[in-house]
N, CA, C and O atoms as CSV, one atom per row, in Angstrom:
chain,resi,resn,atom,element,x,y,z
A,1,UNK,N,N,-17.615,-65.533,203.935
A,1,UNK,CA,C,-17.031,-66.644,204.653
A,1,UNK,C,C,-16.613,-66.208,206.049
A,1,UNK,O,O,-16.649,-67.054,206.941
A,2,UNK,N,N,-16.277,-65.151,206.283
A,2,UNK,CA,C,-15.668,-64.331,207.613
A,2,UNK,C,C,-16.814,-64.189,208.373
A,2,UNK,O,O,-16.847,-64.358,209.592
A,3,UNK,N,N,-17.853,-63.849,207.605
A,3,UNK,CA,C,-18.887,-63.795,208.655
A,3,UNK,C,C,-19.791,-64.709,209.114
A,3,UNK,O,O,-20.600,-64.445,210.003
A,4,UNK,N,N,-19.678,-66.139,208.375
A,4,UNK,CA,C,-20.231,-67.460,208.863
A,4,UNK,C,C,-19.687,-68.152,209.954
A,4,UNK,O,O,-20.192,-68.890,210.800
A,5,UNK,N,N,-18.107,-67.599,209.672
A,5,UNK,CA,C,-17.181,-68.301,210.855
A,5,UNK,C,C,-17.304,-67.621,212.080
A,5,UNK,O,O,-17.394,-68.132,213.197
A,6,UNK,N,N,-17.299,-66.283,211.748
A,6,UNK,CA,C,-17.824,-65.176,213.059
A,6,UNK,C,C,-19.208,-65.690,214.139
A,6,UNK,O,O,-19.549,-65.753,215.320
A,7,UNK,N,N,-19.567,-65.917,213.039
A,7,UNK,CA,C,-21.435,-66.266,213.603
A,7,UNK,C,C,-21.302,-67.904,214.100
A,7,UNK,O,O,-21.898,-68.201,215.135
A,8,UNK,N,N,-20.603,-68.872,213.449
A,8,UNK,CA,C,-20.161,-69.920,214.172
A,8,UNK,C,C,-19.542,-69.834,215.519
A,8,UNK,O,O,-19.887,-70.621,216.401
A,9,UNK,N,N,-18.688,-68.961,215.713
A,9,UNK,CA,C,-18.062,-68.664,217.052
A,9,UNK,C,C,-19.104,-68.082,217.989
A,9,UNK,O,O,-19.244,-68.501,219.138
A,10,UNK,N,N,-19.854,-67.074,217.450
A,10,UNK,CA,C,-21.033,-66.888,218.523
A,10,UNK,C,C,-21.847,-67.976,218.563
A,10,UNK,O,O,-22.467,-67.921,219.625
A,11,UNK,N,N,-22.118,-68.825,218.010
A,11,UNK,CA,C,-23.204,-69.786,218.443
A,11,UNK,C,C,-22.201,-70.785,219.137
A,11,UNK,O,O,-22.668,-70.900,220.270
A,12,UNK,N,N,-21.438,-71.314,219.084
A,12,UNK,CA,C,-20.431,-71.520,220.188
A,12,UNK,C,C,-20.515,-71.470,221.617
A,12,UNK,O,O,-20.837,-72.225,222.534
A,13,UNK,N,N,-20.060,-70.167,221.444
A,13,UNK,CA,C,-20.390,-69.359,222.896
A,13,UNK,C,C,-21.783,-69.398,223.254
A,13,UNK,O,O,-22.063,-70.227,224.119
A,14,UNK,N,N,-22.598,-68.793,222.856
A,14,UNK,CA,C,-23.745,-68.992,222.968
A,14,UNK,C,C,-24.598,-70.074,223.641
A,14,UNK,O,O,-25.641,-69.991,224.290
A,15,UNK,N,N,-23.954,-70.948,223.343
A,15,UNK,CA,C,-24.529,-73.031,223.598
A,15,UNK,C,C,-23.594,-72.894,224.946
A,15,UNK,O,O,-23.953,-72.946,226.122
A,16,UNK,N,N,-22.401,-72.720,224.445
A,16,UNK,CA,C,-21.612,-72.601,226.085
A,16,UNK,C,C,-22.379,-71.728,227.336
A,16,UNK,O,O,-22.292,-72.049,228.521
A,17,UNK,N,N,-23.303,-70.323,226.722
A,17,UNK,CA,C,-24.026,-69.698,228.020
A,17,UNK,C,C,-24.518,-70.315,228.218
A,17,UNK,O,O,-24.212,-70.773,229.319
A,18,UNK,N,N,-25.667,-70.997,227.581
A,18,UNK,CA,C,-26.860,-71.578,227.324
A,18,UNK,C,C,-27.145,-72.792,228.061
A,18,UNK,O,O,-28.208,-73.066,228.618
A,19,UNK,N,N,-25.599,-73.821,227.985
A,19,UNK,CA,C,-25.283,-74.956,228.616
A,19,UNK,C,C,-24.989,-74.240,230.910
A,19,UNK,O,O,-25.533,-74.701,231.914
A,20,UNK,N,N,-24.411,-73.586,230.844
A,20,UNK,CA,C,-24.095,-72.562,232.191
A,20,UNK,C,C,-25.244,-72.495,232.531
A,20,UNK,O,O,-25.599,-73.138,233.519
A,21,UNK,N,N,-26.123,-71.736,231.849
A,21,UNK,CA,C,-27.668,-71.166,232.710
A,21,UNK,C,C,-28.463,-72.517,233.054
A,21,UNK,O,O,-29.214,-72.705,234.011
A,22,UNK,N,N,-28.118,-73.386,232.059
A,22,UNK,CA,C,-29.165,-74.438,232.597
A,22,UNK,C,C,-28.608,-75.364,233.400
A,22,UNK,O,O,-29.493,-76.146,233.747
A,23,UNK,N,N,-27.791,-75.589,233.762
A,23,UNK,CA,C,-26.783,-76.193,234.593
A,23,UNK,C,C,-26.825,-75.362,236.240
A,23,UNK,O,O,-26.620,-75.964,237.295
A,24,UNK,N,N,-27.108,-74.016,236.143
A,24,UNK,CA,C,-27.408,-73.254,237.564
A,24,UNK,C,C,-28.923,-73.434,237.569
A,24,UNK,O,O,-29.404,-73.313,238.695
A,25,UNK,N,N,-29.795,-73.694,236.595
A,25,UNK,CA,C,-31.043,-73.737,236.843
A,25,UNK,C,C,-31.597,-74.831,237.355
A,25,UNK,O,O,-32.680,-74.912,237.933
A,26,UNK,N,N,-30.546,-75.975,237.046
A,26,UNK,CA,C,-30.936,-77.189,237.307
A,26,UNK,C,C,-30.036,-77.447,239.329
A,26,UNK,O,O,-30.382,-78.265,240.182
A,27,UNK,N,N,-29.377,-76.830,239.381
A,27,UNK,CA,C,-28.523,-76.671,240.695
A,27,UNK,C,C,-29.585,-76.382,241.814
A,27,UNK,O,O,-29.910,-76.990,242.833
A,28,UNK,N,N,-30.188,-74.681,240.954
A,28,UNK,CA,C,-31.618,-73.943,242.113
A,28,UNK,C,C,-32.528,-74.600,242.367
A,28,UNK,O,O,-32.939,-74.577,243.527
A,29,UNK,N,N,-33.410,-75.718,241.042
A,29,UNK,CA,C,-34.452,-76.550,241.069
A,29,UNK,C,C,-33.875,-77.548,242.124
A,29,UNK,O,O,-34.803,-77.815,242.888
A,30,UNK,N,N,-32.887,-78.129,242.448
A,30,UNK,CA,C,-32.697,-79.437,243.052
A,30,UNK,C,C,-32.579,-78.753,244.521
A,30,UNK,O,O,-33.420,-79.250,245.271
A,31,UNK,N,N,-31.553,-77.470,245.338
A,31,UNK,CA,C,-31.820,-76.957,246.286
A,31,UNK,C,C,-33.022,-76.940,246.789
A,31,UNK,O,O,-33.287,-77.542,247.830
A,32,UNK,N,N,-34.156,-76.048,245.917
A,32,UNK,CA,C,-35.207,-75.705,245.910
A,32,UNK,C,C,-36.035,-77.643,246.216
A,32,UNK,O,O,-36.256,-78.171,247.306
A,33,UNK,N,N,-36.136,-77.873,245.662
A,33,UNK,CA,C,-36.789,-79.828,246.330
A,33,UNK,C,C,-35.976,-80.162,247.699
A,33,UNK,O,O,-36.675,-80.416,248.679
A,34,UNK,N,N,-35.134,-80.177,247.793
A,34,UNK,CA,C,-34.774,-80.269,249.057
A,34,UNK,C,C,-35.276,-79.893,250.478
A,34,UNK,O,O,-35.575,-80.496,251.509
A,35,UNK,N,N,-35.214,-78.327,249.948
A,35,UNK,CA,C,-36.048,-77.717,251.108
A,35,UNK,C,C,-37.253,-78.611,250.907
A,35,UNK,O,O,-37.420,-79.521,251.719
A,36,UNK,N,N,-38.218,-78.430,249.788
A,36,UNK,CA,C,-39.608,-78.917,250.200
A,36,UNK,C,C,-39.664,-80.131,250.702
A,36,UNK,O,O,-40.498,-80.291,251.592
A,37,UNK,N,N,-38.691,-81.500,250.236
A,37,UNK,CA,C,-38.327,-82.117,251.262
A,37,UNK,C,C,-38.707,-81.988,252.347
A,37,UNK,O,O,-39.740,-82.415,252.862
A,38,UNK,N,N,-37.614,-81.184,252.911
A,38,UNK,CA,C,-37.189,-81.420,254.446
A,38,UNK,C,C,-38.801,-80.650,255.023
A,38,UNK,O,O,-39.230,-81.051,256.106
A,39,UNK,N,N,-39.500,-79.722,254.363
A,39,UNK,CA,C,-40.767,-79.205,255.045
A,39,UNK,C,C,-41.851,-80.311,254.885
A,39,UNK,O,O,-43.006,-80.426,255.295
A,40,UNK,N,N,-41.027,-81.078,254.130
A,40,UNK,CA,C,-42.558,-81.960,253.755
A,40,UNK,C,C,-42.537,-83.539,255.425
A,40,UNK,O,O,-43.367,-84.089,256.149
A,41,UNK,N,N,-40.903,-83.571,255.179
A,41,UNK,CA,C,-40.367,-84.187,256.087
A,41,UNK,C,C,-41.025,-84.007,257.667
A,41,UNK,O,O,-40.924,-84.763,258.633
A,42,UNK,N,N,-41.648,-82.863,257.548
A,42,UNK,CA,C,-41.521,-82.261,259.436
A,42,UNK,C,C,-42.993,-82.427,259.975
A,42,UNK,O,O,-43.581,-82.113,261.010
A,43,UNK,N,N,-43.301,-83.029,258.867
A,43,UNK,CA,C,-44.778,-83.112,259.364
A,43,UNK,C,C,-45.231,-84.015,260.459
A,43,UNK,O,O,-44.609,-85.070,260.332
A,44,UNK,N,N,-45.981,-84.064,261.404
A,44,UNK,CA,C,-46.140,-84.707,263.008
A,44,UNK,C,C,-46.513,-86.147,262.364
A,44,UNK,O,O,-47.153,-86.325,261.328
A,45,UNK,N,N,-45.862,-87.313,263.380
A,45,UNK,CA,C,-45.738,-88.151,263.141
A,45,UNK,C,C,-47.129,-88.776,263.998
A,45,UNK,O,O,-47.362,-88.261,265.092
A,46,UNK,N,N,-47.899,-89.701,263.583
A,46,UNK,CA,C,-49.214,-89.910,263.582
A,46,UNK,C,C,-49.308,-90.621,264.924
A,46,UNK,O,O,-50.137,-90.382,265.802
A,47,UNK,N,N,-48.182,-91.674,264.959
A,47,UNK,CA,C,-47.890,-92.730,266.547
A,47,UNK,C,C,-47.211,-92.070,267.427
A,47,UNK,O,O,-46.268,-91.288,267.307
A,48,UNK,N,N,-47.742,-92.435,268.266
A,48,UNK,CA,C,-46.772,-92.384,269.809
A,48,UNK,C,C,-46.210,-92.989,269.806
A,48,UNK,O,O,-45.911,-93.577,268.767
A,49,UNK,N,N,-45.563,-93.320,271.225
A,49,UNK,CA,C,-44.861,-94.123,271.623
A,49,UNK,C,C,-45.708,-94.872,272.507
A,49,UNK,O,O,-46.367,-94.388,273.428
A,50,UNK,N,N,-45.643,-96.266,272.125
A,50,UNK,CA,C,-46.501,-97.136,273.077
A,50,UNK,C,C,-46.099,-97.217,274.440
A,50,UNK,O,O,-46.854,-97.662,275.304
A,51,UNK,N,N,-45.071,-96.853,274.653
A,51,UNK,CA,C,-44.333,-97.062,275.556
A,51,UNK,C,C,-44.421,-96.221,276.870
A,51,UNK,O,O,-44.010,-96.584,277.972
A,52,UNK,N,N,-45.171,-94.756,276.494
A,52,UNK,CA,C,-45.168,-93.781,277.124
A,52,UNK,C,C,-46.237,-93.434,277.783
A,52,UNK,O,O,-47.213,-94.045,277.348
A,53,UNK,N,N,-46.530,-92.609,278.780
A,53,UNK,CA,C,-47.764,-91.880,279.833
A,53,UNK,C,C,-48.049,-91.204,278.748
A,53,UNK,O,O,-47.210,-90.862,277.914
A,54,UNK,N,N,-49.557,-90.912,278.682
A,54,UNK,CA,C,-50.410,-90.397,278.073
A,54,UNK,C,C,-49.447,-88.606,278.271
A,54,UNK,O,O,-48.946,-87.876,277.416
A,55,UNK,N,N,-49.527,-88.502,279.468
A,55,UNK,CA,C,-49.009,-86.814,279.467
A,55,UNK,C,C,-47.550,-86.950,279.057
A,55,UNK,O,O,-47.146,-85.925,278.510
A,56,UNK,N,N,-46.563,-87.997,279.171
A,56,UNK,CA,C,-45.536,-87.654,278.754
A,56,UNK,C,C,-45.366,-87.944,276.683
A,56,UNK,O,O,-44.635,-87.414,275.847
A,57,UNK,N,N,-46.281,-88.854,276.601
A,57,UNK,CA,C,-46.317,-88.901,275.123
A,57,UNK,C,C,-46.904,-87.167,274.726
A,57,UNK,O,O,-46.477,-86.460,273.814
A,58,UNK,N,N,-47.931,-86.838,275.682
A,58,UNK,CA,C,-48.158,-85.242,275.312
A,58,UNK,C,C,-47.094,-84.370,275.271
A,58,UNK,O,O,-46.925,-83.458,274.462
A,59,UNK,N,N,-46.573,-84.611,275.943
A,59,UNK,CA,C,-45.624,-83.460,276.244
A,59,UNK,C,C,-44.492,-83.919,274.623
A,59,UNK,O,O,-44.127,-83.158,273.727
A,60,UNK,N,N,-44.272,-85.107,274.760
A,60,UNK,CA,C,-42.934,-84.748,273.759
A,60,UNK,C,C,-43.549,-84.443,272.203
A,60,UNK,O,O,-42.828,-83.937,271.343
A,61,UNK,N,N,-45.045,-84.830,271.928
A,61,UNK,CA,C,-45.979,-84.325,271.111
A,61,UNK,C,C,-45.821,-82.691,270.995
A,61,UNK,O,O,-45.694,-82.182,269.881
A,62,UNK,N,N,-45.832,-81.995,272.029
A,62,UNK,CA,C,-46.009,-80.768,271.960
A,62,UNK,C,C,-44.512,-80.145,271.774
A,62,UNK,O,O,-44.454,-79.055,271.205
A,63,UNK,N,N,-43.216,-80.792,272.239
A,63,UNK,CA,C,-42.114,-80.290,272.219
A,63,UNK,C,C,-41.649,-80.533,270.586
A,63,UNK,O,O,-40.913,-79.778,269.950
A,64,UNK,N,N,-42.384,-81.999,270.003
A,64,UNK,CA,C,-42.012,-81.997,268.560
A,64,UNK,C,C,-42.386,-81.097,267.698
A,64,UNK,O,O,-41.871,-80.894,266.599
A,65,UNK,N,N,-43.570,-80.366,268.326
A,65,UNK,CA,C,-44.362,-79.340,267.361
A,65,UNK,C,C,-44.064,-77.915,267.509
A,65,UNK,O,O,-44.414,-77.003,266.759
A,66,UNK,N,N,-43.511,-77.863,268.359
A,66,UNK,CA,C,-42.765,-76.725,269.089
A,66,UNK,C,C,-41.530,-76.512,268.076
A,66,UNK,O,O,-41.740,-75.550,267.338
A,67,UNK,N,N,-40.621,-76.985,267.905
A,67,UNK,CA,C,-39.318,-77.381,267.199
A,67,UNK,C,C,-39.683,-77.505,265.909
A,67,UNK,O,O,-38.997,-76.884,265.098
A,68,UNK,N,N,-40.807,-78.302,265.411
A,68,UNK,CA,C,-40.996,-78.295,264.285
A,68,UNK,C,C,-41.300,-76.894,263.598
A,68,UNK,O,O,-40.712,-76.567,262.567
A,69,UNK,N,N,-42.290,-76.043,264.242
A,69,UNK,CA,C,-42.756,-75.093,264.272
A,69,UNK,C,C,-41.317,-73.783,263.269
A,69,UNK,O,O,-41.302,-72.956,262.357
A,70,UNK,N,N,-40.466,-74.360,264.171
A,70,UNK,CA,C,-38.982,-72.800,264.824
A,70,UNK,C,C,-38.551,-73.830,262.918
A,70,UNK,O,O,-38.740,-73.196,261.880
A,71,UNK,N,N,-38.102,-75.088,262.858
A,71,UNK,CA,C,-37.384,-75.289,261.837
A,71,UNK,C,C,-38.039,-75.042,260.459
A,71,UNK,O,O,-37.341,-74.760,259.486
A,72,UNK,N,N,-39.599,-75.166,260.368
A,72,UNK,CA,C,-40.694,-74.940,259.391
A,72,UNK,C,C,-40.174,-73.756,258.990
A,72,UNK,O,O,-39.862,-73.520,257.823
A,73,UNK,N,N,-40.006,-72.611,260.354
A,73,UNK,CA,C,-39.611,-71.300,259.661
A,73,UNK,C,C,-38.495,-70.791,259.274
A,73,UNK,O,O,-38.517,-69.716,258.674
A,74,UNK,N,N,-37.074,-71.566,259.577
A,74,UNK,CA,C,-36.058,-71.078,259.079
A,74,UNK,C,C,-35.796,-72.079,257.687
A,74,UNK,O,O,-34.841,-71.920,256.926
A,75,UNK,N,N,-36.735,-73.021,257.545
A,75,UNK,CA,C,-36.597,-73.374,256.002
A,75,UNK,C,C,-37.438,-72.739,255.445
A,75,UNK,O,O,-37.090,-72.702,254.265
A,76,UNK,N,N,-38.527,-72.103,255.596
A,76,UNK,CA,C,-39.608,-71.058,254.128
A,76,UNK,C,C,-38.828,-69.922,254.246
A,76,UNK,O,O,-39.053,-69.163,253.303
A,77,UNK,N,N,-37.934,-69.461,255.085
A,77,UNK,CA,C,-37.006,-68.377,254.864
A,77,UNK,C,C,-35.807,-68.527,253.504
A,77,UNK,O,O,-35.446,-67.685,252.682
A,78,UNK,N,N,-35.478,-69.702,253.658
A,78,UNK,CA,C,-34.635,-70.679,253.020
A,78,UNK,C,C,-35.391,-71.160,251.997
A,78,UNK,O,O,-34.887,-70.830,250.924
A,79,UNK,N,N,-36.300,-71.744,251.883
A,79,UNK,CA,C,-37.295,-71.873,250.483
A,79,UNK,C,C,-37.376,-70.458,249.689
A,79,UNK,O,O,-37.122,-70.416,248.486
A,80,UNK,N,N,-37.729,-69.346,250.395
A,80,UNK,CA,C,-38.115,-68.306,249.510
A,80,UNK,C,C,-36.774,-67.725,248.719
A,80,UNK,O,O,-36.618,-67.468,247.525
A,81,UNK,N,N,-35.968,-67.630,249.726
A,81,UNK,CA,C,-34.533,-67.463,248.927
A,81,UNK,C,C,-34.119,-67.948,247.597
A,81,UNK,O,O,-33.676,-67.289,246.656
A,82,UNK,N,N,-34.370,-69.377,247.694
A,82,UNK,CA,C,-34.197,-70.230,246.933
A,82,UNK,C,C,-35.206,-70.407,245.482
A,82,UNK,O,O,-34.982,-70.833,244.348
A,83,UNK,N,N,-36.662,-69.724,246.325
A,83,UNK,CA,C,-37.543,-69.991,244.703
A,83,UNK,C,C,-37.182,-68.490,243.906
A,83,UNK,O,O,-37.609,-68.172,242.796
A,84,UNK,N,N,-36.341,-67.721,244.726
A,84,UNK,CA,C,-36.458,-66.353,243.846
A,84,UNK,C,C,-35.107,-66.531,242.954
A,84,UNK,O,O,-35.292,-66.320,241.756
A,85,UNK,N,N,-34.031,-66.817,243.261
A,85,UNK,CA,C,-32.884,-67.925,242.669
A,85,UNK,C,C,-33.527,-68.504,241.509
A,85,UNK,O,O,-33.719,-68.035,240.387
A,86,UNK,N,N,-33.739,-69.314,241.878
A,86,UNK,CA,C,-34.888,-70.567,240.741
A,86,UNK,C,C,-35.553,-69.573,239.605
A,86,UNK,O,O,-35.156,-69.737,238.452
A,87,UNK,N,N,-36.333,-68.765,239.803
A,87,UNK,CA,C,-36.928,-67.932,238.963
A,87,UNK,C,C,-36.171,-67.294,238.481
A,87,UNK,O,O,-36.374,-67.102,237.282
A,88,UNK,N,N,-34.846,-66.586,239.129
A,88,UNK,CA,C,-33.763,-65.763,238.378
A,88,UNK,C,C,-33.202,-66.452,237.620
A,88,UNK,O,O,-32.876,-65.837,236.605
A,89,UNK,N,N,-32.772,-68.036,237.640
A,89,UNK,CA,C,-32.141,-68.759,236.968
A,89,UNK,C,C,-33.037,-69.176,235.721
A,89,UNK,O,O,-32.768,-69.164,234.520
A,90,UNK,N,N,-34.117,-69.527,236.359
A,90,UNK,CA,C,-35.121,-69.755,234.963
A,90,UNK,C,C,-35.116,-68.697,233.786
A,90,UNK,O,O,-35.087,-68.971,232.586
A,91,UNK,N,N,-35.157,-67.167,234.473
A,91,UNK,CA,C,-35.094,-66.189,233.221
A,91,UNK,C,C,-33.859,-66.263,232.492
A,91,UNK,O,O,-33.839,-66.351,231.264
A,92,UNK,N,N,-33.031,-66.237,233.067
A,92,UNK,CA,C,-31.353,-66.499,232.791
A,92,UNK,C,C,-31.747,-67.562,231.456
A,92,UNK,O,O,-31.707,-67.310,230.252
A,93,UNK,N,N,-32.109,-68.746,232.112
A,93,UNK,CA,C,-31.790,-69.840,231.010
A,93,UNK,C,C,-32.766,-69.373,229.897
A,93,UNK,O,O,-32.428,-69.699,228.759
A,94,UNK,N,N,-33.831,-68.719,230.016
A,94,UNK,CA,C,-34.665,-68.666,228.928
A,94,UNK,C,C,-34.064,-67.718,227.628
A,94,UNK,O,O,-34.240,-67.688,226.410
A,95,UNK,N,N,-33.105,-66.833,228.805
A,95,UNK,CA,C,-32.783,-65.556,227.366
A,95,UNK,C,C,-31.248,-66.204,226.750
A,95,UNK,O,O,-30.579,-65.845,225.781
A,96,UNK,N,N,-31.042,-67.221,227.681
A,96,UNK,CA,C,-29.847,-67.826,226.627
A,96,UNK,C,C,-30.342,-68.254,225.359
A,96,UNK,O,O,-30.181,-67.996,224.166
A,97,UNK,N,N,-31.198,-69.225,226.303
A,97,UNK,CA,C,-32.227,-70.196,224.998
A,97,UNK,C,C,-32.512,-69.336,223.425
A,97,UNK,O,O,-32.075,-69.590,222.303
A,98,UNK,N,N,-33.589,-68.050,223.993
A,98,UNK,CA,C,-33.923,-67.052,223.071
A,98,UNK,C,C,-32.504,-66.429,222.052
A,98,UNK,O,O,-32.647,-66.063,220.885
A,99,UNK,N,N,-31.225,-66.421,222.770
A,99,UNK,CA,C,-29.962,-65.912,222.245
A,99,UNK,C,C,-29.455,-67.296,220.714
A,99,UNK,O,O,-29.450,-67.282,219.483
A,100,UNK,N,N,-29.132,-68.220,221.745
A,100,UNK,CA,C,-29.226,-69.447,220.939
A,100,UNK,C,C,-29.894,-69.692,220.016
A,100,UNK,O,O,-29.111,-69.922,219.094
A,101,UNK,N,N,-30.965,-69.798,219.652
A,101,UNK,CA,C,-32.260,-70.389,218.944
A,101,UNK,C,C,-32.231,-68.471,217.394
A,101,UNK,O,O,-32.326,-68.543,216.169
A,102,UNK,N,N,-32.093,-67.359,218.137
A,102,UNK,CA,C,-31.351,-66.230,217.488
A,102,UNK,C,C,-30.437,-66.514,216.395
A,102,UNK,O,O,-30.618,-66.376,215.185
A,103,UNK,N,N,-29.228,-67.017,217.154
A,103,UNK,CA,C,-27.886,-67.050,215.816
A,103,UNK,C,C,-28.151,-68.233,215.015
A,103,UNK,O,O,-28.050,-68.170,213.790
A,104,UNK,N,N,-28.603,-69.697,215.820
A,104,UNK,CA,C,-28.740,-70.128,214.704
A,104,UNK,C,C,-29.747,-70.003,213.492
A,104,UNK,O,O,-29.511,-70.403,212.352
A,105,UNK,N,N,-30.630,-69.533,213.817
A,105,UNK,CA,C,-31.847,-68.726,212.954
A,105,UNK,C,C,-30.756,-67.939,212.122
A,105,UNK,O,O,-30.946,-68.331,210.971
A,106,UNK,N,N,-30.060,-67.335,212.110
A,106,UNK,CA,C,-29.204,-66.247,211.373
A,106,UNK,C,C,-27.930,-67.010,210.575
A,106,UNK,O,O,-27.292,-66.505,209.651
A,107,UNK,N,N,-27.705,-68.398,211.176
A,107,UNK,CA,C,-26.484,-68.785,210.426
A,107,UNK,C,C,-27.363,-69.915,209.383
A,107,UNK,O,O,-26.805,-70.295,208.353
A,108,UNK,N,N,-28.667,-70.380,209.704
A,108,UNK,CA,C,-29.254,-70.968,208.539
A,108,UNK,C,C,-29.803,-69.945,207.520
A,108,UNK,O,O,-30.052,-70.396,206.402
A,109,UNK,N,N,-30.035,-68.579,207.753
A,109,UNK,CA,C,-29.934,-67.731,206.548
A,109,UNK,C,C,-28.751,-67.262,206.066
A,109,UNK,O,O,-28.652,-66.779,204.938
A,110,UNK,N,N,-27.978,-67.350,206.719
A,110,UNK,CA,C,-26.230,-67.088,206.143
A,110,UNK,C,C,-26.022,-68.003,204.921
A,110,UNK,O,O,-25.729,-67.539,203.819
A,111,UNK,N,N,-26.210,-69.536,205.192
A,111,UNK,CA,C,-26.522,-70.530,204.448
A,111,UNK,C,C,-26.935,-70.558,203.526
A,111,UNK,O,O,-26.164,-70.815,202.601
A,112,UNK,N,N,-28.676,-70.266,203.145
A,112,UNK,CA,C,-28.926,-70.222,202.362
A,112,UNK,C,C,-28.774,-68.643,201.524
A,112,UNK,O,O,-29.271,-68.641,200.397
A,113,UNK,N,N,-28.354,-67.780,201.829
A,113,UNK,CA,C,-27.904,-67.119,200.882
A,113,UNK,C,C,-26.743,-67.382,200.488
A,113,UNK,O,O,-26.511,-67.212,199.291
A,114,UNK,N,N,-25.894,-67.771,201.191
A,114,UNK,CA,C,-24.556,-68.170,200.757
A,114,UNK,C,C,-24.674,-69.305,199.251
A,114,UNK,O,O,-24.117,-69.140,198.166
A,115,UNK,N,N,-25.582,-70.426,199.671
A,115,UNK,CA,C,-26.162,-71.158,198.700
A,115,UNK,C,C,-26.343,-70.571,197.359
A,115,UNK,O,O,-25.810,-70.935,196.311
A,116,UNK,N,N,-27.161,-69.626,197.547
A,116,UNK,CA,C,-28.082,-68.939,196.067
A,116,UNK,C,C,-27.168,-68.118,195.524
A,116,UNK,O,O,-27.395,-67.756,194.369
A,117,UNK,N,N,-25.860,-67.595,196.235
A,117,UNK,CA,C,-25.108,-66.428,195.655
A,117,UNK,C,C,-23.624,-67.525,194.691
A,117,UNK,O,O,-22.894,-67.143,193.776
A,118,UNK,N,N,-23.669,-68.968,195.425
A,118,UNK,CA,C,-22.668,-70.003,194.607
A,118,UNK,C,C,-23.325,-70.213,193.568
A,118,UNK,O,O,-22.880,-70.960,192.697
């Protein structure tokens, strides 16, 4: 009986890591869309401005791509950060999972021997 309740308390805890890892995994995944977002966001916009000289619609064409260029790269700096996070968090959640899916495997044989020995 001491040791069902024991093994109840670890699976407990356990669901409590388990619930943590996937809760930061789900934090990194949503960071992680964001960025791609915002890279997906920066892409050159197809119209001009009707409004504008051929060279000055060029020019602010080239200043958007310019800028776009500098921000493209301090977000895949910022993406990569973020997918290696994501992947750390993913392993994280998996060996909770594996921990979890463990005890209770061990407290349904607690069970049934407990069963066969009443």
């Amino acid at each position: 009986m001491k040791d069902a309740r024991k093994l109840a308390a670890l699976g407990r805890l356990s669901q409590m890591r388990l619930d943590a890892e996937l809760a930061r995994l789900r934090a990194a995944a949503r960071a992680r869309e964001a960025s791609l977002a915002a890279l997906e966001a920066l892409k050159a916009p197809d119209e001009s401005p009707g409004d504008l000289s051929p060279v000055a619609a060029g020019l602010a064409q080239l200043s958007y791509r310019r800028w776009a260029e500098a921000r493209r790269a301090e977000i895949n700096v910022t993406l990569a950060r973020q997918t290696a996070e994501w992947a750390e968090a993913r392993d994280r959640a998996a060996l909770a999972f594996g921990r979890t899916q463990s005890l209770d495997g061990l407290a349904m044989k607690l069970k049934k021997a407990q069963k066969r020995q009443d």
